[in-house]
DRENVEXMI-194545 format. One record per residue (C-alpha): x, y, z; chain; residue in one letter. Coordinates in pm, 1 decimal. Each point is the difference from the previous one (the first is absolute). Layout:
<pts>
+----------+----------+----------+---+---+
|       px |       py |       pz | c | r |
+----------+----------+----------+---+---+
|        X |        Y |        Z | A | a |
...
+----------+----------+----------+---+---+
</pts>
This chain:
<pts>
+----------+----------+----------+---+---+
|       px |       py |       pz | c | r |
+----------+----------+----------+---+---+
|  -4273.9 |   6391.2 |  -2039.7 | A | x |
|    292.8 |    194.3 |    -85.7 | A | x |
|    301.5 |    -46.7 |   -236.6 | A | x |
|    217.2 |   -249.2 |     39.1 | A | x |
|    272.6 |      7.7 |    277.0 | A | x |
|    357.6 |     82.2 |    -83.7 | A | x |
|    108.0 |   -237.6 |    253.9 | A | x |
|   -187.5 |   -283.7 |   -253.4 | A | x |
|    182.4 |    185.9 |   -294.0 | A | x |
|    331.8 |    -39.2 |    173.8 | A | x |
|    -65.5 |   -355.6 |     65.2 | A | x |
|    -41.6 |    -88.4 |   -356.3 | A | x |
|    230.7 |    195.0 |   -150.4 | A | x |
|    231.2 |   -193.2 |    274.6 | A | x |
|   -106.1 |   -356.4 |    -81.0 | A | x |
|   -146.3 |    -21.0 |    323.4 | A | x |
|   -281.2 |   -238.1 |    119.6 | A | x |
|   -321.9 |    152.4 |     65.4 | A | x |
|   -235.3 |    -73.5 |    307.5 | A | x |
|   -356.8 |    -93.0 |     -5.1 | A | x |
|    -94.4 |    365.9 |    131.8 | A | x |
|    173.0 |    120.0 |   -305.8 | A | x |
|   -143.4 |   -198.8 |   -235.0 | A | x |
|   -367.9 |     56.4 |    134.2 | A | x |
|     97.9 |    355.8 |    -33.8 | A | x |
|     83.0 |    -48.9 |   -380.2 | A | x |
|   -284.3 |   -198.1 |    -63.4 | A | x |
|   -233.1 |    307.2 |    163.8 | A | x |
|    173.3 |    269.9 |    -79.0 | A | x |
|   -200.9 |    280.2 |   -269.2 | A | x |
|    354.8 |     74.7 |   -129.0 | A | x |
|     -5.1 |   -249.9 |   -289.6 | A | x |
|    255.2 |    173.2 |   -237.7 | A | x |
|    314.1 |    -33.0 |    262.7 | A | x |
|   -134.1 |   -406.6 |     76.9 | A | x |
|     59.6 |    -60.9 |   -411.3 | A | x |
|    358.0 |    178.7 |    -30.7 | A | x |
|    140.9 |   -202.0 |    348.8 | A | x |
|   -143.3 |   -310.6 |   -165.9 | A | x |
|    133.6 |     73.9 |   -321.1 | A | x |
|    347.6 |     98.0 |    200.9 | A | x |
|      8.9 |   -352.4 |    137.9 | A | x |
|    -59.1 |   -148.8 |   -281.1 | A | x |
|    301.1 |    179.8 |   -210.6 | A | x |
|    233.0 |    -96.1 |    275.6 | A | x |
|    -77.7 |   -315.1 |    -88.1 | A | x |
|    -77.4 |     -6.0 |   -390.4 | A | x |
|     88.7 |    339.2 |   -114.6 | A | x |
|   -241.0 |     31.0 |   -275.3 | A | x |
|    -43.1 |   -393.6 |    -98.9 | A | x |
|   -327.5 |   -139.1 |    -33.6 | A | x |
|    -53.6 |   -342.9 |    -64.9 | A | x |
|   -202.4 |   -222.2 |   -215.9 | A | x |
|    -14.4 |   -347.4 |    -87.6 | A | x |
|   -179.2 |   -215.2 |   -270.4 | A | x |
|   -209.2 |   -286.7 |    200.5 | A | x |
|   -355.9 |   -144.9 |    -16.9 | A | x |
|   -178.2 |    -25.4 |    301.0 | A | x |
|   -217.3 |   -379.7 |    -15.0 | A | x |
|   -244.5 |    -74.5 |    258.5 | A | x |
|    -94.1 |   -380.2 |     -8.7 | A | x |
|   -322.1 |     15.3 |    168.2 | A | x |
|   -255.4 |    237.6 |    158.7 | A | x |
|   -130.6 |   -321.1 |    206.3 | A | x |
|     28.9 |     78.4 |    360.9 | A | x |
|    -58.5 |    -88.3 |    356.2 | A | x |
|     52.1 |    331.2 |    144.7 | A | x |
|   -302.9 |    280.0 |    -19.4 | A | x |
|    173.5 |    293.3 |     66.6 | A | x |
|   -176.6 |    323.7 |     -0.2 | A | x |
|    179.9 |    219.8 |   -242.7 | A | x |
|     65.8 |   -286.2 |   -232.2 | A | x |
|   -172.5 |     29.1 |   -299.0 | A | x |
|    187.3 |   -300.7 |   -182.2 | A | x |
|    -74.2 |   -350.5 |    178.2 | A | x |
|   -253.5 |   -192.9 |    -79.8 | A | x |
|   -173.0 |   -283.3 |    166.2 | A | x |
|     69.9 |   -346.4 |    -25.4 | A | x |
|   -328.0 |   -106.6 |     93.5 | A | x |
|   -203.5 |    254.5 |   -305.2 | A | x |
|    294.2 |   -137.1 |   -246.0 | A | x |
|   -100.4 |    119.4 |   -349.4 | A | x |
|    -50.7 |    303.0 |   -174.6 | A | x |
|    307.1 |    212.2 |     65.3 | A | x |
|    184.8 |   -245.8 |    185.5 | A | x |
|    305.1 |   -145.3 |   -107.2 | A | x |
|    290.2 |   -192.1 |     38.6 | A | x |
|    302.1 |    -33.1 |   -242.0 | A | x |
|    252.7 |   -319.4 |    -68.6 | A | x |
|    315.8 |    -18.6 |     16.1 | A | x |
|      3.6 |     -8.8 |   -351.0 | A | x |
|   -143.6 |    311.2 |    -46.5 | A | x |
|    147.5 |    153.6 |    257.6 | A | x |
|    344.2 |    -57.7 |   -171.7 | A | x |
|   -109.0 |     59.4 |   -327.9 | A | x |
|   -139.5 |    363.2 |    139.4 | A | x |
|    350.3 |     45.6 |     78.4 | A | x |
|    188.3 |   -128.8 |   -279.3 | A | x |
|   -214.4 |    229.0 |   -200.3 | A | x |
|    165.9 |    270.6 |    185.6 | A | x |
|    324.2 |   -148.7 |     17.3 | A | x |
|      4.4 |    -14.3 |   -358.1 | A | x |
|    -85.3 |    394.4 |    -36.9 | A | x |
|    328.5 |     81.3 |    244.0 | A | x |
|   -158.2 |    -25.0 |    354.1 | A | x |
|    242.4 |    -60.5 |    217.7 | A | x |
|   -265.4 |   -100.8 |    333.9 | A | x |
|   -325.7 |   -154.5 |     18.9 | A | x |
|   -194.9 |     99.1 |    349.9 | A | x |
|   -252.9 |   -320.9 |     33.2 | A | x |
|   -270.1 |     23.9 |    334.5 | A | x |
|   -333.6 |    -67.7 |     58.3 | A | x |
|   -280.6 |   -102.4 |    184.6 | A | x |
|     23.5 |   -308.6 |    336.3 | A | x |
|   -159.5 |   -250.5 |   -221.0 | A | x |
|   -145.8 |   -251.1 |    196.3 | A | x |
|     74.2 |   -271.8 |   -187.5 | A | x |
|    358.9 |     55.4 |   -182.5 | A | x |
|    258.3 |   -219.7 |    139.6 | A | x |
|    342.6 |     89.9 |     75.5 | A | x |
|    134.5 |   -185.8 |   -259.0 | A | x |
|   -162.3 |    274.5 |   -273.2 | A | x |
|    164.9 |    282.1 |    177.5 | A | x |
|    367.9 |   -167.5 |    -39.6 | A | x |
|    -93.8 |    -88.1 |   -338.8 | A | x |
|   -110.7 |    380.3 |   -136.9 | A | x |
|    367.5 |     61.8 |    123.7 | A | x |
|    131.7 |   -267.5 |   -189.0 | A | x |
|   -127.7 |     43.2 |   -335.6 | A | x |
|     35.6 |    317.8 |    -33.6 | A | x |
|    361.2 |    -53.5 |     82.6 | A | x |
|     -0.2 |   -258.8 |   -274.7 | A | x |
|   -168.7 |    169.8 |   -219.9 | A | x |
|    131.9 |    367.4 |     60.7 | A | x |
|    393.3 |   -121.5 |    138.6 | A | x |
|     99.4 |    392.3 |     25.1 | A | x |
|   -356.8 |    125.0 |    189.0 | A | x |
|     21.0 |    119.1 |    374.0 | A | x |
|   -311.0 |   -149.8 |    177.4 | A | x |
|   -146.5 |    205.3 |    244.5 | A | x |
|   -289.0 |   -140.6 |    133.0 | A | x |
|   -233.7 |   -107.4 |    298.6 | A | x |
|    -50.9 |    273.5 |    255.2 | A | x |
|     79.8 |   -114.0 |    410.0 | A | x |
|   -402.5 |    -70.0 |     15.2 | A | x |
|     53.9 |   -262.5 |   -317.9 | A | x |
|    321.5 |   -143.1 |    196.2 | A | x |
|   -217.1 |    -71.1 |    313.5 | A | x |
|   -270.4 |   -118.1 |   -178.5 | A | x |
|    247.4 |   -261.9 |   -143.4 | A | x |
|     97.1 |   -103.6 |    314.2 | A | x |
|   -331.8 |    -74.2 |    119.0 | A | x |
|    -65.0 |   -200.6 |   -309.8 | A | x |
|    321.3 |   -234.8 |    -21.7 | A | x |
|    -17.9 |   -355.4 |    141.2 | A | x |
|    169.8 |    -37.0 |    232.7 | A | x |
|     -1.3 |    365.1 |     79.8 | A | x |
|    321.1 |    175.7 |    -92.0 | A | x |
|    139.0 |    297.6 |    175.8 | A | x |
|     66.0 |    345.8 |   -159.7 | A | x |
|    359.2 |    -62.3 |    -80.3 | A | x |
|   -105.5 |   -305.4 |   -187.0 | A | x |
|   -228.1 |    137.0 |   -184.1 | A | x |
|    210.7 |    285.7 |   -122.8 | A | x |
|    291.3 |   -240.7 |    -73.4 | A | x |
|   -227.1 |   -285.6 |   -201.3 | A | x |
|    -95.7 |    324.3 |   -213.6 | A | x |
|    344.6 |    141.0 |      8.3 | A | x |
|    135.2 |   -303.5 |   -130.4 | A | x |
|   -320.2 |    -35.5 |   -254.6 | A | x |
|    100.0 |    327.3 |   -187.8 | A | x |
|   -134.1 |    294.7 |    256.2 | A | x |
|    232.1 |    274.9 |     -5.9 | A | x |
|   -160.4 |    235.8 |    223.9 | A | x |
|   -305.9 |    114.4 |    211.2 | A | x |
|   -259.8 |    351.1 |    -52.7 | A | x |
|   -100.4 |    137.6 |    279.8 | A | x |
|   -360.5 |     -9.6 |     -5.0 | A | x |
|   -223.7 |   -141.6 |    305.0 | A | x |
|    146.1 |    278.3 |    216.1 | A | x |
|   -317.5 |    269.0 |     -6.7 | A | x |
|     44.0 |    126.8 |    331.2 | A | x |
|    151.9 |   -118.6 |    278.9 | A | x |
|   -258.3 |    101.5 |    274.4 | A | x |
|   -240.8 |   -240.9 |    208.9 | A | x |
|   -320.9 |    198.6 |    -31.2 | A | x |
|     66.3 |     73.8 |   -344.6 | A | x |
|     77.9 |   -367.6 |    -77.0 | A | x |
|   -343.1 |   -113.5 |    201.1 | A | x |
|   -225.8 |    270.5 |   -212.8 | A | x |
|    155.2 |    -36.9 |   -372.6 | A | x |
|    158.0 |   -348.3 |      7.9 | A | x |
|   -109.6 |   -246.7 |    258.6 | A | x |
|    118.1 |   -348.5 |    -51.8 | A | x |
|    316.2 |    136.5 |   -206.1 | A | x |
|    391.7 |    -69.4 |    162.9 | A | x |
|    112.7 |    283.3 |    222.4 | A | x |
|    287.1 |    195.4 |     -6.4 | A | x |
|    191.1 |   -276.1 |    255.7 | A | x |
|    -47.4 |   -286.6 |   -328.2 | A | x |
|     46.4 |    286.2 |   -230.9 | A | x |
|    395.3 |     65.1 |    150.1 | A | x |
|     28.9 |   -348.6 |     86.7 | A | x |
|     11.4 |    -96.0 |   -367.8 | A | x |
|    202.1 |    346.0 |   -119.1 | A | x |
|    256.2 |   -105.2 |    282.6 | A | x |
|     53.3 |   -342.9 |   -111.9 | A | x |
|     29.7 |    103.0 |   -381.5 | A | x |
|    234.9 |    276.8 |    106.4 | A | x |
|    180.8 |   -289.9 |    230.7 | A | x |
|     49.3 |   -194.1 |   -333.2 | A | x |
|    103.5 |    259.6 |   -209.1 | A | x |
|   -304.7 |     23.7 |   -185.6 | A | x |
|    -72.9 |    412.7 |    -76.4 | A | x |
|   -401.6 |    152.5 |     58.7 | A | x |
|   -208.9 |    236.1 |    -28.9 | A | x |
|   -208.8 |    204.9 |    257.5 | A | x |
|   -336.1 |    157.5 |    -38.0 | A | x |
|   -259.7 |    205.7 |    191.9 | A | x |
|   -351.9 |     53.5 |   -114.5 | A | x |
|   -118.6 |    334.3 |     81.7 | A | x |
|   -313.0 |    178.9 |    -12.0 | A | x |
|   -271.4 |   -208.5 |     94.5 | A | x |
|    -49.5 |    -36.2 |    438.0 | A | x |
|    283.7 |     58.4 |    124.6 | A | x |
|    177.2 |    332.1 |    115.8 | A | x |
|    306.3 |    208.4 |     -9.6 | A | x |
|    127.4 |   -122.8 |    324.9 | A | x |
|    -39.7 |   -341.6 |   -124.9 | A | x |
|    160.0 |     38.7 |   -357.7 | A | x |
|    266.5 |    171.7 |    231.1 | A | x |
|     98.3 |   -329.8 |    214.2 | A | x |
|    -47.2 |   -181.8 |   -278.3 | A | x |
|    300.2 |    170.6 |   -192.8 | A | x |
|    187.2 |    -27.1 |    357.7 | A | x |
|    -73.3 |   -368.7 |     37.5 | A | x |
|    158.3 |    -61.8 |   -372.7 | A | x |
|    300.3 |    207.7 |     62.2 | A | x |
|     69.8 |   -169.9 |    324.1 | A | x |
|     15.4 |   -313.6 |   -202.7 | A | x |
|    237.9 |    108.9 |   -265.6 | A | x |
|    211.2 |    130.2 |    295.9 | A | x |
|     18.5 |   -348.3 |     86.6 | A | x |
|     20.6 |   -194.8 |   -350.9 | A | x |
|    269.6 |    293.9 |   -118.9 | A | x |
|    212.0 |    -77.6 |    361.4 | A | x |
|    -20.8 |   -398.6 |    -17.2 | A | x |
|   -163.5 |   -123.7 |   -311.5 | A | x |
|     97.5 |   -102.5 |   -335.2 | A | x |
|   -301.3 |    179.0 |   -158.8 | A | x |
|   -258.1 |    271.8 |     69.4 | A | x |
|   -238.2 |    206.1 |   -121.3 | A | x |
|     48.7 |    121.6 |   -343.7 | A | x |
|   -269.4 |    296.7 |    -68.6 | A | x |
|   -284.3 |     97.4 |    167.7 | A | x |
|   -333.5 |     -5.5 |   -180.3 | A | x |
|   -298.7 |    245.4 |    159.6 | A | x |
|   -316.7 |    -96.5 |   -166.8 | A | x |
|   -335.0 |    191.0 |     30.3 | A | x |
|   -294.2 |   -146.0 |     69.5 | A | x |
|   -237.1 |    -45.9 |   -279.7 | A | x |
|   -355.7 |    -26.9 |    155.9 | A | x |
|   -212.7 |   -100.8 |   -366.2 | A | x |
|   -100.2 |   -343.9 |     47.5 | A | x |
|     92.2 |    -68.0 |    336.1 | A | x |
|   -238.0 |    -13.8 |    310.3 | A | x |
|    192.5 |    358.8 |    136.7 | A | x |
|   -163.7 |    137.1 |   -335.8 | A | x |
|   -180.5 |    285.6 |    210.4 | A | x |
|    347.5 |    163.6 |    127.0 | A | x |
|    111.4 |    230.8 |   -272.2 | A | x |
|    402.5 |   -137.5 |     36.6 | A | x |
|    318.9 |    205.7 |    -27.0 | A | x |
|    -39.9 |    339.1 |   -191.8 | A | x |
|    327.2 |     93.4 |   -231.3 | A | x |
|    157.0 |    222.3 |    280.8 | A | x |
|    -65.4 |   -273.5 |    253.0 | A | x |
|    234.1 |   -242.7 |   -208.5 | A | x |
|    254.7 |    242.4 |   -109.8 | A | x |
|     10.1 |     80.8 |    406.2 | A | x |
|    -18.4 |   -385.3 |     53.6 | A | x |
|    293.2 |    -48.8 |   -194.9 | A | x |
|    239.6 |    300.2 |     67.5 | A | x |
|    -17.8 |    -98.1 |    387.4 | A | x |
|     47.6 |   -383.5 |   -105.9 | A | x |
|    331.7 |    129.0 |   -185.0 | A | x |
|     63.0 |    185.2 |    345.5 | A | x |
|    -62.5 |   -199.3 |    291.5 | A | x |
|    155.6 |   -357.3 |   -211.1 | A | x |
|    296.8 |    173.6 |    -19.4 | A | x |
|    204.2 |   -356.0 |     -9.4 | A | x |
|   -221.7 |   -154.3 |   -275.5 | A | x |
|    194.0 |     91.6 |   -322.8 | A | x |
|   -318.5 |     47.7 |   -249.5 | A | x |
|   -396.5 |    140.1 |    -21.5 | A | x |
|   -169.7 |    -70.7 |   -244.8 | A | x |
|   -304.6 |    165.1 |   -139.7 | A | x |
|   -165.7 |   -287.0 |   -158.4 | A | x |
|   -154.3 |    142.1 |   -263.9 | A | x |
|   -338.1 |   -226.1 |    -80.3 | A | x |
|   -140.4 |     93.0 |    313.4 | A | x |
|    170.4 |    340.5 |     20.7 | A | x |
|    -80.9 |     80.5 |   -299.2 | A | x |
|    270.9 |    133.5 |   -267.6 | A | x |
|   -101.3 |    362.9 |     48.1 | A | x |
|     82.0 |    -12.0 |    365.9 | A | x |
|    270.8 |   -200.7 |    -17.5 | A | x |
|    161.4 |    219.6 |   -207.1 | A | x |
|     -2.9 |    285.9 |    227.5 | A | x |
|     63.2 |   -251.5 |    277.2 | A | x |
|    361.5 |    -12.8 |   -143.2 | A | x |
|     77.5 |    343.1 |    150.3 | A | x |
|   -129.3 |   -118.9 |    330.8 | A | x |
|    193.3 |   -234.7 |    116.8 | A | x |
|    -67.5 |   -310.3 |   -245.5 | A | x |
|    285.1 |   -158.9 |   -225.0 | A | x |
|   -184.4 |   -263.1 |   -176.7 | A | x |
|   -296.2 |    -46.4 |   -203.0 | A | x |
|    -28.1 |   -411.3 |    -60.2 | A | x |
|    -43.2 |   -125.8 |   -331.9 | A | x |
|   -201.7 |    -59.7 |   -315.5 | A | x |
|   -200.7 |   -248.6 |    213.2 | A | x |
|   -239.1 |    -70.2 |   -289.4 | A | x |
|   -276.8 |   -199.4 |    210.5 | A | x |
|   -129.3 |     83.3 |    367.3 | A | x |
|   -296.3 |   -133.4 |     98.2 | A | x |
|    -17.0 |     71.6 |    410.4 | A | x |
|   -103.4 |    373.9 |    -59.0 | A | x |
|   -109.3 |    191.1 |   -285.0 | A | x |
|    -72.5 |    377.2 |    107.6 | A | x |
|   -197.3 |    205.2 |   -237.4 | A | x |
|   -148.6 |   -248.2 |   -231.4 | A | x |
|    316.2 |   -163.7 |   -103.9 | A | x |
|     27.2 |   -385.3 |   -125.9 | A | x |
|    164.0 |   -269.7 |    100.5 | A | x |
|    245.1 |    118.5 |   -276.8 | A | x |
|    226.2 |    279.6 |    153.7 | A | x |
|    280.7 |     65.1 |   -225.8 | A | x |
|    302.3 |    286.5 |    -63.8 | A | x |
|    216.1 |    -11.0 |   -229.3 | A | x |
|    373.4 |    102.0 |     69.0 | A | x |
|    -34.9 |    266.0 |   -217.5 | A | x |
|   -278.7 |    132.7 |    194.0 | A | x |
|    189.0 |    -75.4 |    360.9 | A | x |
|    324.3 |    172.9 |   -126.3 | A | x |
|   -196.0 |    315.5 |   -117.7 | A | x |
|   -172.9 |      2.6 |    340.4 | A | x |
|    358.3 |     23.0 |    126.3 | A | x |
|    145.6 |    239.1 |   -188.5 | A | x |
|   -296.8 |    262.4 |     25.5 | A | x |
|     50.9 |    -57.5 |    413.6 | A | x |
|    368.3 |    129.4 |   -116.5 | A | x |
|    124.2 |   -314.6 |    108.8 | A | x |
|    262.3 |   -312.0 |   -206.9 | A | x |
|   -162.8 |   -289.3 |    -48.3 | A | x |
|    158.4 |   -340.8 |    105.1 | A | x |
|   -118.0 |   -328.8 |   -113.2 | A | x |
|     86.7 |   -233.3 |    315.0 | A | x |
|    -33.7 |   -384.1 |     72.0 | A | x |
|   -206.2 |    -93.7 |    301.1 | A | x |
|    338.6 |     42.1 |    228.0 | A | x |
|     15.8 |    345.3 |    -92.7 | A | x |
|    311.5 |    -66.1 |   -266.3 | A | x |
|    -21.0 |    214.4 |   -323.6 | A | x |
|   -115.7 |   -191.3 |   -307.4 | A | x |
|    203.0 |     48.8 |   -324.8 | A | x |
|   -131.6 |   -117.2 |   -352.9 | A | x |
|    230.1 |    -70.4 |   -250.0 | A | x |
|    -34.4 |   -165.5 |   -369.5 | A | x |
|   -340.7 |    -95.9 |    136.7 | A | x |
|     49.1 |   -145.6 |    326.7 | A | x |
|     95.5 |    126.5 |    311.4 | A | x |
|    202.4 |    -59.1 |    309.2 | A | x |
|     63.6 |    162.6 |    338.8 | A | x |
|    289.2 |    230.7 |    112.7 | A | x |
|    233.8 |   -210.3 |    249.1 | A | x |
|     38.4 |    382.8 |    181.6 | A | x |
|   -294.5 |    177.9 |    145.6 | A | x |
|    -61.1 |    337.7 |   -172.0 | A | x |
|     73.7 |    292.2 |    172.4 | A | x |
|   -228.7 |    168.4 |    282.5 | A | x |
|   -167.9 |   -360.8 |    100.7 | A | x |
|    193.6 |    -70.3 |    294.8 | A | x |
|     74.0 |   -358.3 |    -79.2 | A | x |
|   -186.8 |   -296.3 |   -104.1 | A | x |
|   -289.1 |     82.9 |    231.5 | A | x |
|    122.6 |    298.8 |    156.2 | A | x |
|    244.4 |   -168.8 |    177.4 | A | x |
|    296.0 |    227.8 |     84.4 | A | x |
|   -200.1 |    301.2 |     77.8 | A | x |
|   -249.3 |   -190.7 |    118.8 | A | x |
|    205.5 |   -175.9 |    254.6 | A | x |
|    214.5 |    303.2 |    122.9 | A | x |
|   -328.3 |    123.5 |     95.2 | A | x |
|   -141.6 |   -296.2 |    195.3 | A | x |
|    355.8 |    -30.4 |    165.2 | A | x |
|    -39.9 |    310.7 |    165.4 | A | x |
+----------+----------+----------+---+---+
</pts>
């Protein structure tokens, strides 16, 4: 295929929305080199040469779970409990966190498995004492597959909304995006039967953003699906930020392309994303969700290396020190998955980017005299809060 168009050039340079037909052309194009510098032109318009961190620790309460999803390698079965399986207390849950709260994390990201046996009540209560115990923490926690789960579980049933405001009110602060992988029938029937399509998926995004609770988006890549269906996927996201930005309270914060990682799982025979795949996979995602204010490369299943170079194609964050992850480990790695901030700034730097410690909401971190608090004022280049000025203007026209 050849180079890419001017006419796509112009369009970027212009702030102007790209179709599907240009995307797909992006996405196939040979001409690599010009994809990574209009990615990495996006993202300066919006971030100059900022790239965030944060200091967090990722906690997964339980690898229990009803689903059997494909290209999950995490869940286990309730029915062969034992061995691996697990499932942590609230107790240790919050003490996971305090641990971190205690060495300057500002967020703790709790999900899991859909234990079959949890009751609501726990959920409410992880929020709660770790908002005793950590009073300063940002909770982000339970993807929109946990949220329905919960609502399937309560007695008497409770609806979306009050599931999100029970937790809202228990200490959640905000939602990841994860539970997305693509949004696509035939890839939902072959990788993920049985899992919540993308209908439940936006219904419980809708009704955060309705309440003025902030989220993340994902899309797993790599695996079954392909490039026409990572395309509407993207499409289907930024039409929903179009909507959140024009009428809701919240929206989508950052968008968070993860590759599939096939060790483990029962897709183990496809080979998944190759580096160039995901550096593609993210420089169109910085492209085509041209209303969604961050991507971020998330560096445990990235990996740092990539990540890294990621930063000149389109990406603006990194995550954090996350310290444990236990739903994929690529390349031998442990449950233990740590980085320093040393090691995240230096990543930074050598990308010949300036490193910003944010809070979940994308506000800049200061420490001071050993503590540290947020600036009132959003740092330059991030558009607001969540994007929102830039972000809006865009949706408004």
């Amino acid at each position: 295929m050849p180079d890419v168009p001017e006419s796509i050039a112009d369009k970027v340079s212009a702030s102007q929305r790209l179709t599907f037909d240009e995307g797909m052309w992006l996405f196939e194009s040979a001409d690599v080199h010009t994809l990574g510098e209009l990615a990495n032109r996006a993202r300066e318009k919006k971030h100059g040469r900022v790239a965030y961190f944060n200091i967090n620790r990722h906690v997964n309460y339980t690898n229990y779970c009803v689903l059997r999803c494909r290209f999950c390698s995490f869940y286990r079965p309730w029915s062969k409990r034992g061995g691996d399986g697990y499932e942590l207390s609230v107790e240790d849950v919050a003490g996971l966190a305090r641990e971190a709260y205690d060495r300057g994390a500002t967020e703790v990201h709790v999900v899991g498995g859909l234990h079959p046996k949890l009751p609501f009540s726990y959920y409410a209560g992880l929020c709660a004492e770790i908002r005793r115990r950590c009073p300063r923490m940002h909770v982000k926690a339970f993807t929109a597959v946990e949220i329905i789960h919960f609502t399937r579980i309560t007695r008497p049933r409770m609806s979306i909304r009050e599931v999100l405001v029970a937790l809202r009110e228990a200490g959640l602060g905000s939602l990841p995006g994860g539970g997305a992988e693509v949004f696509d029938d035939r890839v939902h029937d072959e990788a993920f039967r049985g899992k919540i399509g993308q209908s439940e998926w936006f219904e419980v995004h809708r009704t955060a953003h309705e309440l003025g609770i902030f989220t993340n988006a994902t899309m797993l890549y790599g695996h079954v699906e392909t490039a026409a269906e990572r395309m509407r996927h993207l499409i289907k996201l930024r039409e929903h930020q179009d909507e959140s930005l024009r009428c809701r309270p919240a929206w989508f914060n950052c968008l968070v392309p993860l590759p599939f990682v096939p060790e483990g799982s029962k897709l183990a025979h496809l080979p998944g994303p190759t580096g160039l795949v995901s550096l593609r996979t993210l420089a169109v995602s910085r492209l085509m969700a041209d209303n969604i204010p961050h991507v971020k490369a998330f560096w445990i299943m990235q990996g740092a290396k990539l990540s890294q170079v990621a930063l000149n194609w389109g990406v603006d964050d990194l995550d954090g020190t996350v310290m444990y992850y236990d739903i994929t480990k690529r390349d031998g790695a442990t449950t233990h998955q740590e980085m320093t901030v040393d090691a995240l700034q230096r990543l930074i730097r050598e990308a010949g980017c300036v490193p910003v410690e944010r809070d979940t909401l994308y506000r800049r971190v200061i420490r001071e005299n050993g503590t540290w608090r947020v600036e009132e004022h959003e740092p330059e280049g991030a558009g607001g809060r969540a994007g929102g000025a830039d972000a809006r203007g865009r949706a408004a026209r």
